[in-house]
Every structure is written in C-alpha cells, then in structure tokens.
FIVEX-456818 format. One record per residue: x, y, z of N, C-alpha, C in turn; residue in one letter. Coordinates in steps of 0.1 Angstrom, whole numbers, padded with zeros to 4 digits, always signed. Layout:
<sites>
XYZXYZXYZa...
</sites>
This chain:
<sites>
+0030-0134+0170+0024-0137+0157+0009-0133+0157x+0003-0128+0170-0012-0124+0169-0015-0115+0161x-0002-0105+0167-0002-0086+0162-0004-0087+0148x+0011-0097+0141+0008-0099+0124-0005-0104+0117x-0012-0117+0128-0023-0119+0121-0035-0106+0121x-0032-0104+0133-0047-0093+0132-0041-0082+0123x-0031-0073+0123-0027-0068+0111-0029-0072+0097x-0028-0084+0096-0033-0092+0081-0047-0091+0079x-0057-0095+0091-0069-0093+0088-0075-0083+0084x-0066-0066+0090-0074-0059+0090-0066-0051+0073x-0057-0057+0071-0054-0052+0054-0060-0057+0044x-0067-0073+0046-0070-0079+0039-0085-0075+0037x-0093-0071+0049-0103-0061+0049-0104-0048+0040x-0094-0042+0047-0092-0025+0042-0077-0024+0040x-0074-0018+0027-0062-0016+0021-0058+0001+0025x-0068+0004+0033-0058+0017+0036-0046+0016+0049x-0052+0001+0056-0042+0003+0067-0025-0004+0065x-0023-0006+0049-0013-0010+0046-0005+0001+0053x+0001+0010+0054+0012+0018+0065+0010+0014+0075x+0003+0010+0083+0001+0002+0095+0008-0010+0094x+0005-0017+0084+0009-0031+0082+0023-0028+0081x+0029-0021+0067+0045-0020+0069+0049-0015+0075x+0050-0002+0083+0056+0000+0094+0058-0014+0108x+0047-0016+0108+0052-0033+0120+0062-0037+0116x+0061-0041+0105+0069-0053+0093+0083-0046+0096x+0084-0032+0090+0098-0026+0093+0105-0025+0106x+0096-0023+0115+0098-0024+0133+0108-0036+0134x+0096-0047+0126+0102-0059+0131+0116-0067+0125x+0120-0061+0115+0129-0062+0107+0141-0056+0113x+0142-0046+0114+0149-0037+0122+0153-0046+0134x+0145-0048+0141+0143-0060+0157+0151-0069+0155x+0143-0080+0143+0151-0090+0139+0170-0088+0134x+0173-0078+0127+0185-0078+0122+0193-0076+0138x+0189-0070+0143+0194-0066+0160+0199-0079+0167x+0190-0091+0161+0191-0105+0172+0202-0111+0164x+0203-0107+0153+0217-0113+0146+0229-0111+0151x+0230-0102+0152+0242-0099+0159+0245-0102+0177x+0248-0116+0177+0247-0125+0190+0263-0127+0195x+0259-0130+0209+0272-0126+0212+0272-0137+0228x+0283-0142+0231+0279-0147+0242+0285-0167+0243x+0275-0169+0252+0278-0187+0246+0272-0196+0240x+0280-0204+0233+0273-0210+0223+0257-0218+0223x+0261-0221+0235+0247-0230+0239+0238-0222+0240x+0239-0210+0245+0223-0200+0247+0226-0196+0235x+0232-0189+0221+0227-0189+0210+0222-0199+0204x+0226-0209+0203+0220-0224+0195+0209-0227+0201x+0208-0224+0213+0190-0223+0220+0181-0216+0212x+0184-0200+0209+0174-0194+0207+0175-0193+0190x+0186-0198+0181+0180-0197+0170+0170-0205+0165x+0164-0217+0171+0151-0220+0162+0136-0212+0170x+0136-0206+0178+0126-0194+0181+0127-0185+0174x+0139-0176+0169+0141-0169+0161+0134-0172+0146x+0134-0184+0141+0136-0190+0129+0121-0187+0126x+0119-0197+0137+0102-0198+0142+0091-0186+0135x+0093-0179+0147+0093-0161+0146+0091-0155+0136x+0101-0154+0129+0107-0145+0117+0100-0154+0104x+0104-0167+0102+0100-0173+0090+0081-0175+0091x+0076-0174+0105+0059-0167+0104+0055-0156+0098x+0065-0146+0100+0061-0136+0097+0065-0133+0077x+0072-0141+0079+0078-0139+0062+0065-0144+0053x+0058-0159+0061+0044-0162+0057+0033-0155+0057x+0032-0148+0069+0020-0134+0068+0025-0127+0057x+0037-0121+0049+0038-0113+0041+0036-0119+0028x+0040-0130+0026+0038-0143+0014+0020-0139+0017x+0011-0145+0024-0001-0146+0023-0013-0133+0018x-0004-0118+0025-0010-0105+0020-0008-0103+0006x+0005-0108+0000+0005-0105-0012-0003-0114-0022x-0004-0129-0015-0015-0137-0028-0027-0130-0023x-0030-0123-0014-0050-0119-0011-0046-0105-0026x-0034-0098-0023-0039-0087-0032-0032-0091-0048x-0026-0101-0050-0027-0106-0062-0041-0114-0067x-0047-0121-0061-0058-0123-0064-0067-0108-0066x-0071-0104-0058-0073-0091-0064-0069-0083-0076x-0056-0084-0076-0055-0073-0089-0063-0087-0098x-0061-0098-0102-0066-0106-0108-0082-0101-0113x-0091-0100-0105-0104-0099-0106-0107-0084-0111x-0094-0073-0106-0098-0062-0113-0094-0063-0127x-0084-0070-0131-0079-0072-0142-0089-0076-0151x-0097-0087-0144-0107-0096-0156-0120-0086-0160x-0124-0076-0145-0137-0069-0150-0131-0058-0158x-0119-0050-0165-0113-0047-0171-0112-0053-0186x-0105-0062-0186-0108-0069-0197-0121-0073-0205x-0129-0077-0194-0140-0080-0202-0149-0067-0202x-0143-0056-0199-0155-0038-0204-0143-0037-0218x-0133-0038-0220-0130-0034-0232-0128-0044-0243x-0136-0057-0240-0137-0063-0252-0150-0061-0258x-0159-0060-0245-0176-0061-0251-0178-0046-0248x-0173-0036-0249-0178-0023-0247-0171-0013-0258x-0159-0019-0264-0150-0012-0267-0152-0011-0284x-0156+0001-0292-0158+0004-0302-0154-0003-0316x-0143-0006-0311-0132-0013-0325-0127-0027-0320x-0127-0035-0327-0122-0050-0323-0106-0048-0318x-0104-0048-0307-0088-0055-0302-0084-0067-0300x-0072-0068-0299-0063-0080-0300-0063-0082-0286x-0063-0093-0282-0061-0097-0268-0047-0089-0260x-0036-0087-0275-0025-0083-0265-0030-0062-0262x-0036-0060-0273-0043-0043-0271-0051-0044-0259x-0060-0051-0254-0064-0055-0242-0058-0053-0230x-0047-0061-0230-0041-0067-0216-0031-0051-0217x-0026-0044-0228-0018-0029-0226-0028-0021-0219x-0041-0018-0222-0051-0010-0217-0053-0009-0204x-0055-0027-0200-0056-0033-0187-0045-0027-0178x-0034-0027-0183-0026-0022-0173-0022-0010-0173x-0022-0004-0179-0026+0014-0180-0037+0016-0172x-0047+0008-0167-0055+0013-0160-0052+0019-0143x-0058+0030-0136-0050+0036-0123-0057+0021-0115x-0065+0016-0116-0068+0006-0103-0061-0004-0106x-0059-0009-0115-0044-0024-0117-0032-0014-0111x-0026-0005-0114-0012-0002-0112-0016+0006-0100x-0027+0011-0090-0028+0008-0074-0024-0001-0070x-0031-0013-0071-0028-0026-0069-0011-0033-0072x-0010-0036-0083+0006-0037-0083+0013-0030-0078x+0014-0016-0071+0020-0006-0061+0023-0014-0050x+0005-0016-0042+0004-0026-0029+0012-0034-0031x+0012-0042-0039+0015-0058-0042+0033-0058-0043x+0042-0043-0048+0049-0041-0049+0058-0039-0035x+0050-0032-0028+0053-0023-0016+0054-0038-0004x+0044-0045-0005+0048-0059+0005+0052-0067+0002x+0059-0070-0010+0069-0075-0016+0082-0069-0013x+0089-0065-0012+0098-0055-0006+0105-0059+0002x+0089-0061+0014+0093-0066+0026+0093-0076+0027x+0087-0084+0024+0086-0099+0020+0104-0106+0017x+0114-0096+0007+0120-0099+0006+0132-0093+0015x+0130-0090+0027+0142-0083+0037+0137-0092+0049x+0127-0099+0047+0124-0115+0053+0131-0123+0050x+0128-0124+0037+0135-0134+0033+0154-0137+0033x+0159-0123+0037+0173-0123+0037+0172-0124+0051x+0167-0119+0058+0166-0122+0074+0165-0135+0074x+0160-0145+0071+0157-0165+0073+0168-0165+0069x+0176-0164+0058+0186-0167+0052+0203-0163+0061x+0197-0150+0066+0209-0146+0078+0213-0159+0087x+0197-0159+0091+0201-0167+0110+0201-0182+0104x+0199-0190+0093+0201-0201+0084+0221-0201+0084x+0226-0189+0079+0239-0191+0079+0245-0189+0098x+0238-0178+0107+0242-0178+0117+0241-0194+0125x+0230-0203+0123+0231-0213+0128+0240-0221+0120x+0240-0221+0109+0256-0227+0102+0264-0227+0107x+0268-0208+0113+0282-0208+0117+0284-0211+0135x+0273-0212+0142+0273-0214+0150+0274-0233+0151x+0274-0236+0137+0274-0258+0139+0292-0259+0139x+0298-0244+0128+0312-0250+0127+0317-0247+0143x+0314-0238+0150+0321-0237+0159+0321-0247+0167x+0306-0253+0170+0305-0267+0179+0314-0276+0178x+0316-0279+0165+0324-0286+0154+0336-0286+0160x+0343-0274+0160+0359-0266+0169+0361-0273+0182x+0345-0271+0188+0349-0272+0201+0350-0286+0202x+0343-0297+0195+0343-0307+0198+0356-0310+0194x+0371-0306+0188+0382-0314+0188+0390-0306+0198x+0388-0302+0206+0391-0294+0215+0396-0278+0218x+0386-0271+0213+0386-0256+0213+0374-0254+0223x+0376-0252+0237+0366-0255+0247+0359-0240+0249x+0362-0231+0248+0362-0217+0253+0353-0209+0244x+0348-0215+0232+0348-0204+0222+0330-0196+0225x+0341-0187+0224+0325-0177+0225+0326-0164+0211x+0317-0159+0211+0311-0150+0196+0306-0134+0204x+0322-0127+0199+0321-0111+0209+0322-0102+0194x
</sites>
C-alpha cells in the first residue's frame, strides 16, 4: 500500500504521471485476478482471503480518493469558467448556455478524460472485491459440506 500511496501523491501533485499511476493499478489487477483462482486447502485459502480483501479493497480506496482530488478539480476549473462567461461574455446567457460552453471547454473535458480513465479502474476493483466476496462465500459453503461430513474437499 506504500507504492499506491506514494503513487497517489505524486498524481495528485502532477497529472502527467497518471500512466504511471494506471499501469500499477493494471499490474495489480492483473495480480489480483491471478489470486482468484485458488486452489489447494480450505484452511490456507480461508486464511488468506481477508489479506487479499485487505489489499485489494485499499487499493480500490486509493482509486475512489484520486478520482474525488480530480473531481474537485474539474469543479474549480468549472467555476473559473463559468464565472469568465457570465461577467466577460458579450450577450446575456442562460445559466443552462453557460454550463454547455463550460463543458465544451478542452480543460473540463481533459479533466473528465482523467476522471474517466481512473474510473475504469476503479471499477475492475471493484469487480475484483466483489470476486473474492463471492470466493469467500464459496469457500463458507464448502466448510458448511465438510462440517456434515465431506472431509476431503479441496478446490483444483
């Protein structure tokens, strides 16, 4: 979890090292979907899924956290936007001619790209928690088996 924070710091800094940031994210995704597929005895999987959980659902948090720093952002580019084409702008507009303009602009829809692009990932996190959520499910029914006596069961 160091690697992701300092990775977070240094996007939340500078937005050019977003490819730095997703590629980790993808590494680790990739990694993670790898540990899903468990194999062995029950007891050493049921060990290691809440380290897994741990792990993975941190990291789903770093990506939840990059995306409010650059939603707040697009926010503030949004407002100094807004407020140059209400007091700058030649002809009276409508709040809703405003907010069209606003987002036609290239630095809002940079930003919604970013905001887009770690969202993404954010959400192949979030199917990842949801994975090892059902793999520890299916690892309770088997305990479940064994306790009426199915003693042997292992997951090949």
């Amino acid at each position: 979890m160091i690697i992701e924070r300092k990775l977070y710091n240094k996007l939340v800094h500078d937005s050019s090292t977003l490819p730095e940031f997703i590629q980790h994210f993808e590494n680790e995704a990739h990694e993670a979907k790898q540990q899903l597929t468990m194999s062995g005895k029950l007891e050493g999987i049921a060990k290691v899924i809440p380290t897994i959980m741990d792990q993975r659902f941190t990291q789903l948090q770093i990506l939840n956290a990059a995306i409010e720093h650059f939603e707040k952002q697009l926010d503030m580019i949004k407002a100094k936007l807004y407020r140059k084409y209400l007091e700058n702008y030649q002809r009276s507009l409508t709040s809703r001619d405003v907010e069209k303009y606003v987002n036609g602009e290239q630095d809002v829809v940079d930003m919604a790209m970013i905001i887009n692009e770690i969202a993404l990932m954010r959400n192949i996190f979030i199917s990842i928690t949801k994975a090892i959520d059902a793999l520890s499910f299916q690892v309770h029914n088997i305990t479940k088996l064994r306790s009426v006596g199915l003693e042997d069961a292992t997951i090949d």
